[in-house]
N, C-alpha and C positions, 0 to 999 in steps of 0.2 A: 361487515361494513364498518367503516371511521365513519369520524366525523371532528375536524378541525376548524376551531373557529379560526375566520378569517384575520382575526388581528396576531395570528401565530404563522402565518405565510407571508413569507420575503417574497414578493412579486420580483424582485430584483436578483434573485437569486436562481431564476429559474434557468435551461438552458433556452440563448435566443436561436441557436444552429447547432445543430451535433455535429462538432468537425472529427473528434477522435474516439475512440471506443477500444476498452481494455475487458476482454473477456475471460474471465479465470475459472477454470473448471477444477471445484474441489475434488471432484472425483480420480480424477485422472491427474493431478498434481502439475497441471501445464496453465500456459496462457495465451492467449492472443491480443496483437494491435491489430485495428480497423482504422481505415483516414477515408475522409466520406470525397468521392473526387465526383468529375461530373459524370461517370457512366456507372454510380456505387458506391460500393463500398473496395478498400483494395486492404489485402492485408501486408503488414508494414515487417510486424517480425510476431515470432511464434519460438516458445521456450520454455522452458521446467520455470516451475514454482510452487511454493511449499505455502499453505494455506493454514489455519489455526484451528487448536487442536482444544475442545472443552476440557476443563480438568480445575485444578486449585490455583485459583488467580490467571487462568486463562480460558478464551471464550474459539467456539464455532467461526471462521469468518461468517458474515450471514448473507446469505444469497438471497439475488436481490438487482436492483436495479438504481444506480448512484448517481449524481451530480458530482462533480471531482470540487471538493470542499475547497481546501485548497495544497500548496506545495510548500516544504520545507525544505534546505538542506542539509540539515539533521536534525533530525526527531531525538530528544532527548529522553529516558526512561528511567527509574528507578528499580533501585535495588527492591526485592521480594519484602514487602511487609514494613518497609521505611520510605521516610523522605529523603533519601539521597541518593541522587545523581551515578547509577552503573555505568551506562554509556550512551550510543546511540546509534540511532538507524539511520544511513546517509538517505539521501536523495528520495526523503520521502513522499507521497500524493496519496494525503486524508480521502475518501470516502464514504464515508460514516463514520459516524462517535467516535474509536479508539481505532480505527480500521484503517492502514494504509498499506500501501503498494512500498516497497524501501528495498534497500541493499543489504548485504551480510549484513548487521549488527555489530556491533565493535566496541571490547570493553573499556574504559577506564584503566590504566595501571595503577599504581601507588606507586609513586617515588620521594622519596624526601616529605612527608606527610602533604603531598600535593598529588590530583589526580592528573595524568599524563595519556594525550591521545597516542596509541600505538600506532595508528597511520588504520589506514580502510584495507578490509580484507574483499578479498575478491571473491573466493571460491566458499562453500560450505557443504560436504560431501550429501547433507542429504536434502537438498534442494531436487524436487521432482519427486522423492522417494514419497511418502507419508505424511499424513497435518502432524504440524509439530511446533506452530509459533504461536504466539500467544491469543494472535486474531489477526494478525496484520498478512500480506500475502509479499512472503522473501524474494526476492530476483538474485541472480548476481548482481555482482553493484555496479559493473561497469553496464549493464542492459536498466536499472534501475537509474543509471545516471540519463543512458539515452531516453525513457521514458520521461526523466524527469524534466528534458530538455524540449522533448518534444511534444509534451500534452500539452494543448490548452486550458488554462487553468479555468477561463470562462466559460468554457463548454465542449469540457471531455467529459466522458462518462465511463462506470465499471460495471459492469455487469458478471455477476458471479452464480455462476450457474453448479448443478451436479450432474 
């Protein structure tokens, strides 16, 4: 058992309806969407995804049960053990602490001592295969965008199950 004192709970932050639900099964490297309609729940799309892998500077996704924090579109990240800017994760949706739902990743170039977007990648061959991201849980980007577009930010939820 917890025990949180009440001046550390956003009453405001709670969910007031659960309209969407993202269920990610570490186990099995897939996902589902859930839209709550009035005879249920109905599922929306179902697809590989790549979940996080514990190691040196990267953590377990943790399973569990989330309020959808909230939505970026791009999550930006640093380089390994600096404060500078690698690249980023498009069409991200926080979950907890460092945990979100995003598109391929996509580095930074260098050109002319300036960082230069190479454009968004789509594809990342081992999406579905193995945990392998740092905690956050990969999509394709173009499935990561529809996600992005169609959560509610007020009251979706992820649930990450094994």
């Amino acid at each position: 058992d917890f025990y949180i004192p009440k001046q550390y709970i956003d009453k405001a932050a709670v969910l007031s309806r659960l309209n969407q639900v993202v269920v990610v099964d570490r186990n099995q490297q897939n996902q589902a969407a859930f839209e709550t309609r009035e005879n249920g729940l109905d599922l929306i799309s179902y697809t590989l995804s790549t979940t996080g892998l514990a190691g040196d500077g990267s953590f377990e996704t943790p399973l569990g049960s989330y309020k959808v924090i909230n939505k970026v579109d791009r999550f930006e990240y640093l380089q390994k053990n600096t404060s500078d800017v690698a690249g980023y994760a498009p069409f991200a949706i926080r979950f907890t602490g460092g945990a979100y739902i995003h598109g391929v990743p996509v580095e930074y170039e260098e050109k002319n001592g300036e960082k230069v977007d190479p454009g968004s990648k789509e594809y990342l061959h081992t999406i579905g295969t193995f945990p392998r991201s740092h905690m956050c849980v990969r999509n394709f980007t173009s499935h990561a965008e529809f996600l992005y577009n169609w959560m509610d930010g007020q009251n979706g939820a992820v649930i990450v199950i094994e």
